[in-house]
C-alpha positions as a Python dict, from the first residue, in 0.01 Angstrom:
ca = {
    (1, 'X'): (0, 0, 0),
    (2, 'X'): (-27, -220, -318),
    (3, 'X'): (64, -103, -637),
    (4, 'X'): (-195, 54, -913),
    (5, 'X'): (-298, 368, -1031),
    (6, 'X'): (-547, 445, -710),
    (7, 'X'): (-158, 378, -492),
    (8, 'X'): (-68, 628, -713),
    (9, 'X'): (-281, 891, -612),
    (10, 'X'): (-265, 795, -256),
    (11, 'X'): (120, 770, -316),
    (12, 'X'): (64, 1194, -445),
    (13, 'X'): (-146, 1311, -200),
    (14, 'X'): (57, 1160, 82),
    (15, 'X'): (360, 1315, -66),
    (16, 'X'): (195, 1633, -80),
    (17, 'X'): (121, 1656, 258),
    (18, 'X'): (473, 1620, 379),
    (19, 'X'): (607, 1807, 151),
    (20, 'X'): (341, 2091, 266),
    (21, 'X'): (358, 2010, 584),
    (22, 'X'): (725, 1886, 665),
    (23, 'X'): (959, 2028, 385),
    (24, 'X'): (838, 2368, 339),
    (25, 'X'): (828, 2403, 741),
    (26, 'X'): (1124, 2268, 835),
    (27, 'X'): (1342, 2401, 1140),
    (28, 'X'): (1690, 2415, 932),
    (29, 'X'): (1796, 2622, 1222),
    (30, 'X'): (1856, 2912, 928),
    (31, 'X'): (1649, 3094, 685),
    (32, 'X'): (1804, 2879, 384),
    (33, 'X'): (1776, 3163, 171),
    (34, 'X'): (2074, 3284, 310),
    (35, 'X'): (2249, 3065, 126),
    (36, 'X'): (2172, 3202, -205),
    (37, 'X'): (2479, 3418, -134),
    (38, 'X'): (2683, 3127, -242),
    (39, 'X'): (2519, 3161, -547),
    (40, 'X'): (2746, 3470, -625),
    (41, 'X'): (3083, 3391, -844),
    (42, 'X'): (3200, 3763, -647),
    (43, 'X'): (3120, 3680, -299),
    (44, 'X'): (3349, 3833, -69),
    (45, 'X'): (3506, 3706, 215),
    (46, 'X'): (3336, 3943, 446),
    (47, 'X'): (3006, 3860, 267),
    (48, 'X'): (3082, 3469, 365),
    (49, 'X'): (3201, 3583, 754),
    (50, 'X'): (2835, 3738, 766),
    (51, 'X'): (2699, 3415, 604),
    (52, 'X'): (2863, 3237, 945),
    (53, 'X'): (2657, 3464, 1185),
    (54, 'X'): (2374, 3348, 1038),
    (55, 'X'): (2389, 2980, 1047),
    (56, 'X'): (2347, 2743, 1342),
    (57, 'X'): (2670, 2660, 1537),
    (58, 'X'): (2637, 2296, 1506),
    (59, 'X'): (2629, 2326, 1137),
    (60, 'X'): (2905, 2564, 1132),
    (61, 'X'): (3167, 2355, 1336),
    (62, 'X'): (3062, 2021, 1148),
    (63, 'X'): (3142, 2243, 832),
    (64, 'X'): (3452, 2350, 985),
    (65, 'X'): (3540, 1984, 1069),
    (66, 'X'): (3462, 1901, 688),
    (67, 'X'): (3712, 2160, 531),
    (68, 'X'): (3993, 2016, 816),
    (69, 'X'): (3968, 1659, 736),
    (70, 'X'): (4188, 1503, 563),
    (71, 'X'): (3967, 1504, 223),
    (72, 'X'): (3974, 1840, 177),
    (73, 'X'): (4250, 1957, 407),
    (74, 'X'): (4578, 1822, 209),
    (75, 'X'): (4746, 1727, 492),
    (76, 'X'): (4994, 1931, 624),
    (77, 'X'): (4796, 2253, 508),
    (78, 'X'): (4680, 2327, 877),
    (79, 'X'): (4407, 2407, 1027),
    (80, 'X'): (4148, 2704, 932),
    (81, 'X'): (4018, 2962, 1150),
    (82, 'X'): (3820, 3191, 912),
    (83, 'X'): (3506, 3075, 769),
    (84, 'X'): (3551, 3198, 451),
    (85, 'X'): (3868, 3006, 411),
    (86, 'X'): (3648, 2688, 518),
    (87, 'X'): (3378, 2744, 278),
    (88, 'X'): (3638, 2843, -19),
    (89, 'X'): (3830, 2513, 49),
    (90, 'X'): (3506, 2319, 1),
    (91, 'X'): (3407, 2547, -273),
    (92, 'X'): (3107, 2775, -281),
    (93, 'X'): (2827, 2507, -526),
    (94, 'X'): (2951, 2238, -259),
    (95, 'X'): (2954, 2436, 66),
    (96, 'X'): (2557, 2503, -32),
    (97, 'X'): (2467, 2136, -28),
    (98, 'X'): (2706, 2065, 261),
    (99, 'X'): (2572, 2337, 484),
    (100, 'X'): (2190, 2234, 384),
    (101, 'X'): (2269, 1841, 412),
    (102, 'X'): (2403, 1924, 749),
    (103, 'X'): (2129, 2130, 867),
    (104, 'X'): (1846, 1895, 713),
    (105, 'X'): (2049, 1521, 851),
    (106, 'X'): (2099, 1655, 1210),
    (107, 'X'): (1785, 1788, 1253),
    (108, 'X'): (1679, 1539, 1540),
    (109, 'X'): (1930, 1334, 1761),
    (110, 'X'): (1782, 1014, 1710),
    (111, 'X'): (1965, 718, 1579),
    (112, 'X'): (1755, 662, 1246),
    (113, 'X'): (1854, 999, 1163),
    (114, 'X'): (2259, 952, 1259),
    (115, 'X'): (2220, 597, 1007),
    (116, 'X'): (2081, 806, 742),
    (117, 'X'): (2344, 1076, 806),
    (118, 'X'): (2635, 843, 769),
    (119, 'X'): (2483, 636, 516),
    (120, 'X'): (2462, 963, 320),
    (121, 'X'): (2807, 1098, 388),
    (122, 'X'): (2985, 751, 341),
    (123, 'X'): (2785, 754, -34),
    (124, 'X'): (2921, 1091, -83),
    (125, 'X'): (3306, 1004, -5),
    (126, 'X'): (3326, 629, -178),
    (127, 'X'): (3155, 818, -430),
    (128, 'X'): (3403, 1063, -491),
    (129, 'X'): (3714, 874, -490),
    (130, 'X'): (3535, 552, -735),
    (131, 'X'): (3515, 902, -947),
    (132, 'X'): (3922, 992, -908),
    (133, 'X'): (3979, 642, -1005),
    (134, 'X'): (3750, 601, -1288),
    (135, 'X'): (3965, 914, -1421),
    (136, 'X'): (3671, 1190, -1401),
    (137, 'X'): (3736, 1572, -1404),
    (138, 'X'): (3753, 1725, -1093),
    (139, 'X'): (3375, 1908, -1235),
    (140, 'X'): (3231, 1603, -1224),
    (141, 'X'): (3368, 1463, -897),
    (142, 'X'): (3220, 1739, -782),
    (143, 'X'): (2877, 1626, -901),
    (144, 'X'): (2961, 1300, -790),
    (145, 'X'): (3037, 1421, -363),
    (146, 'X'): (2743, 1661, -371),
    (147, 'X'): (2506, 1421, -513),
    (148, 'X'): (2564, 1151, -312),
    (149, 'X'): (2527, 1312, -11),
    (150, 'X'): (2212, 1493, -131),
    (151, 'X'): (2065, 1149, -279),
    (152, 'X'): (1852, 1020, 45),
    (153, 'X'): (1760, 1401, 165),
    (154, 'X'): (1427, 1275, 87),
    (155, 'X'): (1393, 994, 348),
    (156, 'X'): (1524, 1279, 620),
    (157, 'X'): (1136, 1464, 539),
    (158, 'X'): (1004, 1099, 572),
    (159, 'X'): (1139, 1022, 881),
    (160, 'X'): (1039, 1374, 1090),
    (161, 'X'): (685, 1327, 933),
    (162, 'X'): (660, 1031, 1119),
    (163, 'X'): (755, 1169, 1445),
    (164, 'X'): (536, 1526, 1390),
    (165, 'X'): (237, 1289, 1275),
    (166, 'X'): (306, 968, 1471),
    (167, 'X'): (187, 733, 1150),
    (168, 'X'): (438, 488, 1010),
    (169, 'X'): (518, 500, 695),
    (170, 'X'): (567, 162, 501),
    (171, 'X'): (865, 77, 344),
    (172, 'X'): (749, 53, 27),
    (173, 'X'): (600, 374, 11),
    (174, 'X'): (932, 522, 152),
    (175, 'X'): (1138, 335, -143),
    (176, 'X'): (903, 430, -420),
    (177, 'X'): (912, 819, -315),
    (178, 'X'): (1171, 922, -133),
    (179, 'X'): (1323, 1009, -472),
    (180, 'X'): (1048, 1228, -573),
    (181, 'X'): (1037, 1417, -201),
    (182, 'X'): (1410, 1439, -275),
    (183, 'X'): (1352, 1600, -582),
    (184, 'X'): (1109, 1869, -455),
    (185, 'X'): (1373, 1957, -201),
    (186, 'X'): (1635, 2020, -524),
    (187, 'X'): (1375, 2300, -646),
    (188, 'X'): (1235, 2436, -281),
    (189, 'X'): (1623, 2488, -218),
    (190, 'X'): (1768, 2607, -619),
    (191, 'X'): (2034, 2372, -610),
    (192, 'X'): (2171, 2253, -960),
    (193, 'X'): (1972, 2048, -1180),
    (194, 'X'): (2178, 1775, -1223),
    (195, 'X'): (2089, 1653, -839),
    (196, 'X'): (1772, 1545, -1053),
    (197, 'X'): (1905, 1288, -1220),
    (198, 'X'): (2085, 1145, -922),
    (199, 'X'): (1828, 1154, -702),
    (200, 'X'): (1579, 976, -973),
    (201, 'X'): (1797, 667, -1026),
    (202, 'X'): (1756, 635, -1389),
    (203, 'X'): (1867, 388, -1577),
    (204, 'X'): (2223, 291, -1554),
    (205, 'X'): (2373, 491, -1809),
    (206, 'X'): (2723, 486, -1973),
    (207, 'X'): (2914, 800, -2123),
    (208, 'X'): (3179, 758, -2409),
    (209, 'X'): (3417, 630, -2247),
    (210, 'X'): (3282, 534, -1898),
    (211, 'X'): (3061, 580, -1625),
    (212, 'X'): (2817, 857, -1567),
    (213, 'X'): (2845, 1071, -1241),
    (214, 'X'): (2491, 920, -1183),
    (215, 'X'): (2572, 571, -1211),
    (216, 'X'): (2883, 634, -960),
    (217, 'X'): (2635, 764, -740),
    (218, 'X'): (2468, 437, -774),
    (219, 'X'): (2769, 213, -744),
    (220, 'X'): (2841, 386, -395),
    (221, 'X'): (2458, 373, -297),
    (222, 'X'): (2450, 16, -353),
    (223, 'X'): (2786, -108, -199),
    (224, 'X'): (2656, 89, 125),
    (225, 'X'): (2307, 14, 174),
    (226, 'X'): (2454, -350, 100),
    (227, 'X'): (2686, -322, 446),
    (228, 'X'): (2409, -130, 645),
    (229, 'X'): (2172, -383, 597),
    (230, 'X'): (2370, -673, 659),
    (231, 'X'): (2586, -533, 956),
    (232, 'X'): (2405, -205, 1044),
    (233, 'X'): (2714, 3, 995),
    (234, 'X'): (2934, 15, 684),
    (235, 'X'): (3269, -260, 688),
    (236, 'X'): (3561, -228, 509),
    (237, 'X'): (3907, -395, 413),
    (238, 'X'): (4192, -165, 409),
    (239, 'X'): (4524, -67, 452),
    (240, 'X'): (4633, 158, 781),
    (241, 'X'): (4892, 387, 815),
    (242, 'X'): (5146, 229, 1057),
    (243, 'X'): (5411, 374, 1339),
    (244, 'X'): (5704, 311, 1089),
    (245, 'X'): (5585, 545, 820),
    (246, 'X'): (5568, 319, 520),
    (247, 'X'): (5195, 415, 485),
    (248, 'X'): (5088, 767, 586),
    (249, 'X'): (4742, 758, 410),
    (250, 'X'): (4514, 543, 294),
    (251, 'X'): (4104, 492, 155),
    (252, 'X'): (4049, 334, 495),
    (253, 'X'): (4216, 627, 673),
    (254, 'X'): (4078, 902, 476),
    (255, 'X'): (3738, 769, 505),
    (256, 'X'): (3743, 736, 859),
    (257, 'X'): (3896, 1108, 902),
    (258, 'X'): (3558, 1208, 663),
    (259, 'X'): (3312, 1032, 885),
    (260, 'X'): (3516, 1143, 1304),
    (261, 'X'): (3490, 1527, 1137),
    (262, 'X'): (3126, 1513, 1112),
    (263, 'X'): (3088, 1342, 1429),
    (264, 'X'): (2967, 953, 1218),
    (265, 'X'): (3292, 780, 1288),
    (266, 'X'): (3100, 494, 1472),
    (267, 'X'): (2899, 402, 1173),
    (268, 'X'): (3244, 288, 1015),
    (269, 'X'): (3420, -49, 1101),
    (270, 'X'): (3802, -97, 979),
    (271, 'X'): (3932, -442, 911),
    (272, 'X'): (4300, -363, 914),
    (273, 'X'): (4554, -564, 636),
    (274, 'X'): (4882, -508, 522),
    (275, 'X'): (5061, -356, 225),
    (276, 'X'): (5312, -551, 90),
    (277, 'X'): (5582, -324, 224),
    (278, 'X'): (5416, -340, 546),
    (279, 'X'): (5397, -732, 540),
    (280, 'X'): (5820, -726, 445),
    (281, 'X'): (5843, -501, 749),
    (282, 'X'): (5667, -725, 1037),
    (283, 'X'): (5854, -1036, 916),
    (284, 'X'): (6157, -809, 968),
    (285, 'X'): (6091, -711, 1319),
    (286, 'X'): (5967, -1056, 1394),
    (287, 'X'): (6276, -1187, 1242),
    (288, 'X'): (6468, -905, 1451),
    (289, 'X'): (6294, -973, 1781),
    (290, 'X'): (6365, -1376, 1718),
    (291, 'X'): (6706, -1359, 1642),
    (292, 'X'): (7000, -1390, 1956),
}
């Protein structure tokens, strides 16, 4: 399509009919209004054991795999078994858009769908730990997670529209819109507001004394598409934990842990270096192993 104001219309009416035809119809494997019960600052515990009998059991254990992982498990606090405890660990706002970003990602098997999946998830985790170091509140690392992984929900409508229709979308139309689609999904679903303004990339915007959570979102977005597009998977640099526990965690470790619980773990490539300690240690034992 080129651009003008008769694209425009075209770019509306096309939008339209996947929203109509696509996002209002889609097989989330759930009535998504049963999530409205996270909605509720008194839910119970039984009320959220119910909520589990109603979702699909793919979602359910990638949830479960979620709340174990070393991101939100704190190691050493074991594993769950009840739901409730899952969902509570996550937290109730964040368990919605987990539970619908699960359903809506893995709702075909194909690989474009697994990229946009991880690509998602990995925007959701860099995401939230740029946000611990930048020194937000934990409120707002919140919005950071959450709206990451929510940010290309849009593209997920796209993509099954092609299949159900069998027309090809063009990239350009995909880039200019997926935001909006995106954005209709926020109100279909009532999830909080301020997905809005990280789904619409605005302009990058500042806050008194630092980043927005929008412009995190951004930062993550950008340094992963980057990777994707150049390698088809995302590549990092990082420290390991090694047999001699002088490291037990690090990003690279944590991140990987995020991506194996939701079954992505192949999306993620880990260049291994050393810590200084860790360096001091293998000139140690080479020094050990040389000497008579």
């Amino acid at each position: 399509m080129g651009e003008g104001k008769s694209d425009g219309c075209e770019d509306s009416e096309l939008l339209l009919e996947i929203e109509e035809r696509i996002l209002k119809k889609a097989d989330l494997g759930f009535d998504f209004r049963v999530l409205q019960v996270l909605d509720r600052e008194d839910v119970s515990r039984t009320d959220l054991e119910i909520l589990k009998s109603q979702l699909s059991p793919g979602v359910v254990a990638r949830l479960f795999g979620l709340a174990n992982s070393v991101h939100f498990g704190r190691l050493r606090a074991g594993k769950m078994i009840d739901f409730s405890d899952a969902v509570l660990r996550l937290g109730l706002g964040p368990a919605k858009i987990y539970i619908l970003s699960l359903a809506i990602f893995f709702m075909d098997l194909r690989r474009d769908f697994a990229e946009l999946a991880a690509r998602s998830f990995i925007i959701s985790f860099l995401g939230k730990m740029l946000a611990a170091k930048l020194g937000l509140n934990e409120e707002d690392q919140k919005k950071v997670e959450i709206g990451g992984i929510f940010l290309k929900a849009g593209k997920a409508f796209m993509l099954l529209y092609e299949r159900e229709s069998g027309k090809k979308l063009s990239e350009a139309f995909v880039s200019r819109n997926y935001p909006r689609l995106g954005m209709s999904a926020v109100k279909i679903f009532a999830l909080p507001d301020f997905l809005n303004e990280i789904i619409s990339f605005s302009l990058l915007r500042f806050e008194e004394n630092g980043f927005s959570v929008s412009t995190i979102v951004d930062l993550a977005h950008s340094a992963v598409d980057k990777s994707f597009k150049r390698f088809g998977k995302f590549i990092i640099n990082s420290p390991m934990p090694d047999e001699d526990g002088i490291l037990s965690s690090s990003p690279g470790s944590i991140l990987s842990a995020q991506l194996d619980a939701v079954g992505l773990g192949s999306f993620l490539e880990i260049i291994p270096s050393l810590t200084p300690r860790q360096q001091i240690m293998v000139l140690r034992k080479a020094a050990s192993s040389s000497s008579p």
